[in-house]
C-alpha positions in Angstrom: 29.9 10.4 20.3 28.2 10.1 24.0 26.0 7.9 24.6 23.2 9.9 24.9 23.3 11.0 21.2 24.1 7.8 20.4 21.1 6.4 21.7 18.8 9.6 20.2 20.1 8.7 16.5 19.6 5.1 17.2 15.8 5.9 18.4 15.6 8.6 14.8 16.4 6.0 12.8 13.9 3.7 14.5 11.4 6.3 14.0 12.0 7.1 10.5 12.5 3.4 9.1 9.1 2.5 10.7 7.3 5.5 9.3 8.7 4.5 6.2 7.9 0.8 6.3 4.4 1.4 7.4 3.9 4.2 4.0 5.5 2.0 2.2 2.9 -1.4 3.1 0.0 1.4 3.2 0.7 2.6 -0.5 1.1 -1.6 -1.8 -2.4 -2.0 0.3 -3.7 1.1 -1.9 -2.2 -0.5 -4.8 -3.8 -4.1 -4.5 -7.2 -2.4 -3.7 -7.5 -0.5 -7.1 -6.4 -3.7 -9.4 -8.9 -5.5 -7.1 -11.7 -2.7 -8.2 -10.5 -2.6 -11.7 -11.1 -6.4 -11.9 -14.0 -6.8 -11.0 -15.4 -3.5 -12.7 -14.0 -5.1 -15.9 -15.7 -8.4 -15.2 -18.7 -6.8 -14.4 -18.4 -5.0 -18.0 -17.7 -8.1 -19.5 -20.7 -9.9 -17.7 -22.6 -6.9 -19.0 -22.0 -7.1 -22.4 -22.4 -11.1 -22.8 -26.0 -10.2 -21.5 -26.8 -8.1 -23.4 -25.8 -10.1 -26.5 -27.9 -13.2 -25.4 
């Protein structure tokens, strides 16, 4: 292998394993930020009902 290709598998591979890394942390972010809603939505239930028994 020259050099050259070398270098342009070496800079692919950069490219793809950061595009990966970044979908992966955006999806996990995504992930966190729904059981975050759902919490609080089933708090908020929760609050809701106690109120309403009092």
């Amino acid at each position: 292998m020259s050099t050259e290709t070398l270098l342009v598998a070496f800079e692919g591979i950069l490219v793809f394993g950061g595009a990966l890394a970044f979908g992966l942390w955006q999806l996990r972010s995504v992930k966190k930020a729904q059981e975050e809603t759902r919490r609080k939505a089933a708090e908020q239930a929760l609050e809701n009902n106690s109120s309403e028994k009092s």
